[in-house]
C-alpha positions as CSV (number, residue, x, y, z in Angstrom):
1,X,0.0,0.0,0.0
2,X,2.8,2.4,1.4
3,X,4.7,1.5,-2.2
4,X,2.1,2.2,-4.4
5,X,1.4,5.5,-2.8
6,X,5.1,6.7,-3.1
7,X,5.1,5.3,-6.8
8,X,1.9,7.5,-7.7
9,X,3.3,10.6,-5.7
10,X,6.5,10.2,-7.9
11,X,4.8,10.1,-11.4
12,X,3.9,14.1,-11.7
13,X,7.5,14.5,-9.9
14,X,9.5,12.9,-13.0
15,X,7.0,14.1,-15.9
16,X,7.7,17.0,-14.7
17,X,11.6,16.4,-14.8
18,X,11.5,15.6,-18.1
19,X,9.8,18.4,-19.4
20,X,11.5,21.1,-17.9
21,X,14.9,19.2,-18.2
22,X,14.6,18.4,-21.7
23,X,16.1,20.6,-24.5
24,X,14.2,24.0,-25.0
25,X,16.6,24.9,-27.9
26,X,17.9,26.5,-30.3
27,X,15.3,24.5,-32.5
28,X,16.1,22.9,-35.9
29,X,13.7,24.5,-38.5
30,X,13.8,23.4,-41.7
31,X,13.7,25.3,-45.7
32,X,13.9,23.6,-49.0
33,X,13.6,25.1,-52.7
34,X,10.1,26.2,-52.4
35,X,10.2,29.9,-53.8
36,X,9.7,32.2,-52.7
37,X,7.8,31.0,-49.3
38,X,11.8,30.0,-48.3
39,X,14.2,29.3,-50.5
40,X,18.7,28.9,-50.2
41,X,20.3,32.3,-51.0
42,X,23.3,32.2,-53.1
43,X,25.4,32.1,-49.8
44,X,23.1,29.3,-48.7
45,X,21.5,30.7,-45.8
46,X,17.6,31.0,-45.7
47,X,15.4,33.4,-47.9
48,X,11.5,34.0,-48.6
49,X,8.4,35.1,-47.3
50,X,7.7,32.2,-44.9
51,X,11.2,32.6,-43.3
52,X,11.3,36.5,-42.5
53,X,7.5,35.9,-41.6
54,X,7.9,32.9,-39.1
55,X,12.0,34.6,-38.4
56,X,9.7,37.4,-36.8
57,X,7.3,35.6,-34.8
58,X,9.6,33.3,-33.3
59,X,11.9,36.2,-32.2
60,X,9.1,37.8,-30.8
61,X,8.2,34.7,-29.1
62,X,11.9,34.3,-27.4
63,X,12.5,31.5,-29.5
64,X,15.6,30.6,-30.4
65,X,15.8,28.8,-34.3
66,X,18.6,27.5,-36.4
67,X,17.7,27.1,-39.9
68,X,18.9,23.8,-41.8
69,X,18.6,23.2,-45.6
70,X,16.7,20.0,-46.3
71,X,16.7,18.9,-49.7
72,X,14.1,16.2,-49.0
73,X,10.5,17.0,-48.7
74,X,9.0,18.4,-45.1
75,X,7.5,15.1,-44.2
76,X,10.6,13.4,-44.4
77,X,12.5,15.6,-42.5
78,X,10.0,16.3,-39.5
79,X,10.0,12.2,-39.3
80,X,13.2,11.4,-39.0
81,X,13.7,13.6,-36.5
82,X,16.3,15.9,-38.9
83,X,14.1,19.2,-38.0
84,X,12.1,20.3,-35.3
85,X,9.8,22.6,-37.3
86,X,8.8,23.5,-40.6
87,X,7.6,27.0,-41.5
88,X,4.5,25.8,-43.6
89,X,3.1,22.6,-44.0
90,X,0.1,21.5,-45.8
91,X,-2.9,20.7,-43.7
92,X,-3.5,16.9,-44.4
93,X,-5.4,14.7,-42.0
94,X,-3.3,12.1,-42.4
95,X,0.1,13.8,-41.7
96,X,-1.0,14.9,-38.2
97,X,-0.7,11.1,-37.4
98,X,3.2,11.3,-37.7
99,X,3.8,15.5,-36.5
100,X,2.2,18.0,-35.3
101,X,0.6,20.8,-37.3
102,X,-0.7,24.3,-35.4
103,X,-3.8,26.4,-36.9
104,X,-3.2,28.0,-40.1
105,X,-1.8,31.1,-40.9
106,X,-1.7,31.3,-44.5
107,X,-4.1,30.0,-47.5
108,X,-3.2,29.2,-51.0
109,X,-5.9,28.5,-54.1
110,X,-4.6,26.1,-57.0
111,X,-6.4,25.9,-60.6
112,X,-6.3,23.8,-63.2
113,X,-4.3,24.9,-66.5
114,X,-4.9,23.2,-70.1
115,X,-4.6,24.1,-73.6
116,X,-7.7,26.1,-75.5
117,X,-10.4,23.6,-76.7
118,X,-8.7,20.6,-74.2
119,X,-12.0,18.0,-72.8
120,X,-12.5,19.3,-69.5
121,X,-10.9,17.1,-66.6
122,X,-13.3,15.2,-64.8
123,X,-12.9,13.2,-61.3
124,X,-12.5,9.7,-63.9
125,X,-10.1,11.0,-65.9
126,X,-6.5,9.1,-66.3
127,X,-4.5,12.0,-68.2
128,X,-0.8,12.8,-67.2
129,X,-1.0,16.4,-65.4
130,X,2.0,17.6,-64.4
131,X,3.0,20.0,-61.2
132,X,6.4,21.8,-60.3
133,X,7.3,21.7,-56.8
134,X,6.2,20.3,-53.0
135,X,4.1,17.6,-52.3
136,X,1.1,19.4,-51.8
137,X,0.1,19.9,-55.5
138,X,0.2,16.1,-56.1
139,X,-2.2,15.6,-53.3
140,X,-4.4,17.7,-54.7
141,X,-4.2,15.8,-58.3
142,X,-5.2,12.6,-56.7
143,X,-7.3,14.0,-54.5
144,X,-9.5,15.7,-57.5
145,X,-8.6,13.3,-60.2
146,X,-7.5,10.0,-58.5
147,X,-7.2,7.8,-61.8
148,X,-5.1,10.6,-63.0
149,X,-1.1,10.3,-62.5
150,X,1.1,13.0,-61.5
151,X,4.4,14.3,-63.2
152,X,6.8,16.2,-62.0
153,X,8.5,18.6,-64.0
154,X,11.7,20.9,-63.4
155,X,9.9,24.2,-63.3
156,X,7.2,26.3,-64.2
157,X,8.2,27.3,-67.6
158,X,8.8,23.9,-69.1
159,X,5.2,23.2,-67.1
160,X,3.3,25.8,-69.5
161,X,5.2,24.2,-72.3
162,X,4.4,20.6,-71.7
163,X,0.7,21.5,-71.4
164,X,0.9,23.9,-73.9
165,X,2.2,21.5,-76.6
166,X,-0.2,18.9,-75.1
167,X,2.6,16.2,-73.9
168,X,0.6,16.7,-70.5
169,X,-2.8,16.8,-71.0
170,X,-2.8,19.8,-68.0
171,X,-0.9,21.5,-65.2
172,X,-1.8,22.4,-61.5
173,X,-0.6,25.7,-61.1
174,X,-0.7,28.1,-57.3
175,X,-2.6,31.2,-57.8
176,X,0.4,33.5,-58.5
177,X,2.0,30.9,-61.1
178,X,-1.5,30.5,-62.9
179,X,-1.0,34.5,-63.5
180,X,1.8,34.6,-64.8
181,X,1.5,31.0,-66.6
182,X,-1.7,32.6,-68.8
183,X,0.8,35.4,-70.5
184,X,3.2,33.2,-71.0
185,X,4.3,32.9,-74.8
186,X,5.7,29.1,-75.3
187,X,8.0,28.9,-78.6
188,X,6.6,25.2,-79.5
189,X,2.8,26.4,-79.7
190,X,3.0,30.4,-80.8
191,X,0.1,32.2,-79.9
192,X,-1.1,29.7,-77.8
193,X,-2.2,30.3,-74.2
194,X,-3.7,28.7,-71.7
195,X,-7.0,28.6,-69.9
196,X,-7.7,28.0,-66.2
197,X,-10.4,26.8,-64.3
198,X,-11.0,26.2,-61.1
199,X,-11.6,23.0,-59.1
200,X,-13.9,22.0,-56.4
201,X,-11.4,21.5,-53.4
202,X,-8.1,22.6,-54.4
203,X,-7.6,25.3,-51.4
204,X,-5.4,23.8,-48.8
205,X,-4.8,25.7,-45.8
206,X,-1.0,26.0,-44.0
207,X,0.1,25.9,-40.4
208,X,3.5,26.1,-39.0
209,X,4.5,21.6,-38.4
210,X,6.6,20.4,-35.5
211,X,7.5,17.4,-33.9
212,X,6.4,16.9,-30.2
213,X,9.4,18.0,-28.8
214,X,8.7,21.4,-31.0
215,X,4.4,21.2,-30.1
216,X,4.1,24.7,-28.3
217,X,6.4,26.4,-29.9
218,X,4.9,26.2,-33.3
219,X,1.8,26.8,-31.8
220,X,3.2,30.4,-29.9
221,X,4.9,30.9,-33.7
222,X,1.7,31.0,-34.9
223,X,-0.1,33.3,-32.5
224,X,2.6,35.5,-33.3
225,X,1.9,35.4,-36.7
226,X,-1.2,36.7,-35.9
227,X,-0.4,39.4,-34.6
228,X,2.0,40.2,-37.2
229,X,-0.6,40.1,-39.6
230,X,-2.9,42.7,-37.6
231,X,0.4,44.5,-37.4
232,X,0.5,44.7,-41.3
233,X,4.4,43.1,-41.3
234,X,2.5,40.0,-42.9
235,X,0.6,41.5,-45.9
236,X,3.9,43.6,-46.6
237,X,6.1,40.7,-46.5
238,X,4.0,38.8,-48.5
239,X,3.3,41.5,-50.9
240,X,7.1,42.3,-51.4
241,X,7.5,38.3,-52.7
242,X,4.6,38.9,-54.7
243,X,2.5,36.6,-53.0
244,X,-1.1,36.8,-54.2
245,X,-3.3,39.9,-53.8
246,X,-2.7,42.2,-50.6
247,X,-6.1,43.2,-50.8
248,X,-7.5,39.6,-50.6
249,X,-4.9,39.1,-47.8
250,X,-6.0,41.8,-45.7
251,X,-9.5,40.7,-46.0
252,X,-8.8,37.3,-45.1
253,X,-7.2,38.1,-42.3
254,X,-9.7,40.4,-41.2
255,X,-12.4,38.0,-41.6
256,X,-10.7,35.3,-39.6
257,X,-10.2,37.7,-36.6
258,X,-13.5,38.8,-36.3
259,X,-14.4,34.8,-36.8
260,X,-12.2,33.5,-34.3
261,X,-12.8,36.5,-32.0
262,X,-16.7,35.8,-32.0
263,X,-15.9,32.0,-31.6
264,X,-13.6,32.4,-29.0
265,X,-16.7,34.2,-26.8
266,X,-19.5,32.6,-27.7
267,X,-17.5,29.3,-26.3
268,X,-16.6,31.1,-23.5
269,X,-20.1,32.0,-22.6
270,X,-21.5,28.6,-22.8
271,X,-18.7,26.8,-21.2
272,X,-18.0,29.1,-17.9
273,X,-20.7,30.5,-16.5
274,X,-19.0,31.8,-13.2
275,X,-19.7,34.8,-11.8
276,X,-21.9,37.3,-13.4
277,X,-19.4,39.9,-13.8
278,X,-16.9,37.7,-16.2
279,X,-20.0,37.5,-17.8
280,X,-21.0,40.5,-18.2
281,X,-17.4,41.2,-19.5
282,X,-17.8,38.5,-21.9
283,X,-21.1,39.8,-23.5
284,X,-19.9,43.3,-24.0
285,X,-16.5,41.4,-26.2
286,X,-19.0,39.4,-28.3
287,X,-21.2,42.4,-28.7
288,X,-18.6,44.1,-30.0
289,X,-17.3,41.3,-32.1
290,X,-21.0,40.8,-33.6
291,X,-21.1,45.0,-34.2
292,X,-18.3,44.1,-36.3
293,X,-19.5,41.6,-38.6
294,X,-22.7,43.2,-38.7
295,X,-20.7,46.8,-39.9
296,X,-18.7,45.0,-42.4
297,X,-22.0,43.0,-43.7
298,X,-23.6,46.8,-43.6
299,X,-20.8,48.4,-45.9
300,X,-20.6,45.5,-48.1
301,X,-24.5,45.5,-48.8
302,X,-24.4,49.7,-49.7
303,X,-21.2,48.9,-51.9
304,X,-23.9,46.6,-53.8
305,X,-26.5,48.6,-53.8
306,X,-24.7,51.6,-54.9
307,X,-23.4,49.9,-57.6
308,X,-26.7,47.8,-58.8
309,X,-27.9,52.2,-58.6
310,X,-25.1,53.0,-61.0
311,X,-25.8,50.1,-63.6
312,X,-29.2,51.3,-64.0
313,X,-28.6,55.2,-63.9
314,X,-26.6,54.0,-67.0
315,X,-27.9,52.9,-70.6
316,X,-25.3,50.7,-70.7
317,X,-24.3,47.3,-70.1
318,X,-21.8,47.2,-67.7
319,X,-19.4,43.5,-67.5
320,X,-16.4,42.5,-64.9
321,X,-14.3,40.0,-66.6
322,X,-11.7,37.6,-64.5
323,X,-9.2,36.9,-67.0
324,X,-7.9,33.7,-64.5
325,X,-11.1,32.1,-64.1
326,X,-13.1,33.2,-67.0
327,X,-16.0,34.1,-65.1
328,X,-17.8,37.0,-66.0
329,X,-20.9,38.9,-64.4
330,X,-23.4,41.7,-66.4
331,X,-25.4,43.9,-65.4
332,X,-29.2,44.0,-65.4
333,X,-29.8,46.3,-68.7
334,X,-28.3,42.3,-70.5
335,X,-32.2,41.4,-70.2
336,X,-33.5,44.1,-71.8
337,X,-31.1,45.2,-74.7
338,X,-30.6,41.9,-75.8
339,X,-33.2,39.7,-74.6
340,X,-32.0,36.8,-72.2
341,X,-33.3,35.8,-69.1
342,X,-31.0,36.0,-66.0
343,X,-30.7,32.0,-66.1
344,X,-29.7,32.2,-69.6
345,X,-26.7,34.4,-69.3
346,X,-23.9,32.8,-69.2
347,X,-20.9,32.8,-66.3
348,X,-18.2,33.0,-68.5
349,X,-16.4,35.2,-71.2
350,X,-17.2,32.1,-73.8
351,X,-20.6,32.4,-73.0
352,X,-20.1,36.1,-75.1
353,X,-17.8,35.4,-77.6
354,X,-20.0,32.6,-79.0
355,X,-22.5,34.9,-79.3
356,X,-20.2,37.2,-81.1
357,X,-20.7,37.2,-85.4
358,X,-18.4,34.4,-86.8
359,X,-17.2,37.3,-89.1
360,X,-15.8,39.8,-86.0
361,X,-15.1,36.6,-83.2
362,X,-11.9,35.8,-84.1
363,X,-10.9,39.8,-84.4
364,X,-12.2,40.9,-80.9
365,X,-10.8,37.9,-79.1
366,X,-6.9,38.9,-80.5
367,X,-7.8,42.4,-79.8
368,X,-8.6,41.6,-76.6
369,X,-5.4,39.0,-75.6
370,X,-3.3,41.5,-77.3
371,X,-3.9,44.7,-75.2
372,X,-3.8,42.2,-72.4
373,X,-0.2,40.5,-73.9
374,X,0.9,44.6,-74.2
375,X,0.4,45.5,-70.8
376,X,-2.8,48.1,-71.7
377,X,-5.0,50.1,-69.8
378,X,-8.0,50.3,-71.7
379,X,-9.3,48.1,-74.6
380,X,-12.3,49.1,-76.8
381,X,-13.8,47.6,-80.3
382,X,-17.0,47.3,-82.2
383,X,-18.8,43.3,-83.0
384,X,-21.9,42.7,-83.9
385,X,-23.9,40.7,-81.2
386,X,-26.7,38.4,-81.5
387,X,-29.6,38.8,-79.9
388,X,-31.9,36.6,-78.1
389,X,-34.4,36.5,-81.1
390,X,-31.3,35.2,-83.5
391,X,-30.9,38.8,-85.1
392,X,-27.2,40.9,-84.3
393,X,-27.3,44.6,-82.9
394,X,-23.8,46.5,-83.4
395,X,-22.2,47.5,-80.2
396,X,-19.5,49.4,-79.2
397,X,-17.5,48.1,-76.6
398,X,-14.6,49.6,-74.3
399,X,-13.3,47.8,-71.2
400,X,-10.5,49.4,-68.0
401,X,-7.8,46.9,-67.4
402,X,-6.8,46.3,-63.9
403,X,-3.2,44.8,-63.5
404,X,-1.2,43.4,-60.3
405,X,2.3,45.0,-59.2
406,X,4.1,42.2,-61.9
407,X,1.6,43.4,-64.5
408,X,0.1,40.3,-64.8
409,X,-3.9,41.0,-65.5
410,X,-6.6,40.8,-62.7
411,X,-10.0,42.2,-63.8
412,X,-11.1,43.8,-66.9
413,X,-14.6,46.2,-66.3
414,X,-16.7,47.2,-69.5
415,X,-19.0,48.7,-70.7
């Protein structure tokens, strides 16, 4: 009896030995040739967004890092036990059976690239589609397309020119690369360029990964991180690696304080219930996180109704064109000029240029690819366009380019 007692007193005594005597650094963090989240400089230390991003936290967070080069994949080295942490690791359920992953701090969309007039992929198809760097991107080609095989290719240029020339029958491409893969001119296939579309699923969300040894600190790394992005270091590091849109980025993160801010309370509030002042305290946070929401739902309803006002102050139709996607929206006037229904509009800019005469088509698409190609602000031509009753009405149409800091085009808004 007397034994057993002194053996359970001694169990919290030595766990907590071990804790507090095991190593608390420097930690082993590990960076491969994955531009430009972190890549090897020319004198081989560390370089990229990701490692001045998580560089910065962790020094805020008193901990100490030393950065290693690992030219294997992230999984392998977190397994083996050659790294503590990794500054961003694809949220897969079935890697957090091996290391540990914290909650994200950064997003990143992927679409599906493939030559003009290519069948569209479906979730049965076997083609060869092809992918540049990481892991990551050939999870997502057997995750949407899992009789498909995926190739790996050296970079992103020879990518665009295997699809391109049609060895690969398409490419998974980030959303930066799909940018700049669309203007890209491939010698084999002139004036040839790609079309993108997106694919259910292909968002995968990325956390700071860690061994257990390494569990809280990449979890404090990532509270720091947000707090860097409130701070605005993270949309400007981000932005200076060109690293999607720092608009999108600042609403993102935005959105996912007031989120986890309201989720945070509105646990609390079910799950304590002590005294009425922590309470009270806790209702007038969750007030204030709802006042929130509800201002930002506010401002984003008058920013549509004032612009639903404008389309129909205006005789004209007024269009917003995503060169990336292809999806394009039209204002209400679409009905009346021309005669289609809203359910027979079309989503996309094909949608228009088949309705385009067969004797102008050809001429306004390569006007319009060419004053993207060039780097234009403004594009404008005249087509005939067919009506709903079969019969064309001449139209004079003019569009405002909108370009990103690489001039790689964003939106395009006619009229």
């Amino acid at each position: 009896m007397i034994g057993s007692a002194v053996v359970a007193g001694l169990v919290p005594i030595i766990w907590l030995v071990i804790q507090f005597s095991a190593p608390r650094g420097p930690f082993l963090i590990g960076f491969a040739d994955s531009s430009p989240y972190h890549f090897p400089a020319p004198d081989g230390g560390p370089r990229g967004a990701a490692y001045e991003i998580v560089s910065e936290a962790a020094r805020r967070a008193k901990i100490e890092l030393k950065w290693v080069y690992c030219p294997e994949d992230s999984e392998a080295a977190l397994r083996t036990g050659k790294v503590d942490l990794w500054p961003m690791v694809g949220d897969f359920p079935d890697r957090r059976k091996f290391f540990h992953i914290s909650d994200p701090w950064i997003g990143g969309d992927y679409f599906i690239l493939a030559r003009p007039g290519a069948t569209r992929l479906t979730s049965d198809s076997t083609a060869e589609i092809g992918y540049t760097i990481g892991s990551v991107r050939a999870r997502l080609i057997k995750k949407a397309f899992p009789l498909a095989t995926p190739v790996k290719v050296n970079d992103l240029t020879t990518l665009v020119a295997e699809v391109c020339t049609g060895r690969l029958a398409a490419g998974i491409f980030e959303a930066g690369e799909s940018r700049e893969a669309l203007v890209t001119q491939v010698p084999d296939c002139p004036g040839t360029r790609l079309r993108a579309y997106p694919i259910s699923g292909l968002r995968v969300d990325f956390g700071v990964a860690a061994t257990k040894r390494a569990r809280s600190s990449a979890d404090r790394i990532q509270e720091e991180i947000q707090v860097l992005a409130l701070e605005g270091f993270l949309l400007s590091t981000l932005a200076e690696y060109s690293i999607f849109d720092v608009g999108d980025i600042a609403a993102t993160y935005s959105l996912i304080q007031l989120q986890e801010r309201q989720r945070i309370l509105e646990w609390g509030m079910g799950a304590l219930g002590l005294a009425f002042a922590v309470t009270l305290v806790l209702c007038w946070f969750l007030y204030r996180a709802k006042h929130a929401v509800a201002r930002a739902d506010a401002e984003k309803t008058e920013s549509v109704v004032r612009y639903a006002l404008a389309t129909r102050a205006t005789n004209d139709i007024i269009w917003d064109w995503n060169p990336l996607t292809g999806a394009m929206t039209w204002s209400e006037l679409m009905q009346s000029l021309f005669g289609y229904s809203t359910a027979e509009i079309g989503a996309y800019m094909a949608w228009r240029n088949e309705r385009i005469h067969p004797d102008d088509r050809e001429r306004v698409i390569n006007t319009m690819n060419r004053a993207l190609a060039d780097g234009r602000a403004t594009w404008s031509t005249q087509y005939r366009f067919r009506r709903k009753t079969g019969k064309y009405a001449w139209v004079m149409d003019r569009g405002c380019i909108v370009y990103d800091e690489a001039k790689n085009p964003l939106r395009v808004v006619g009229r």
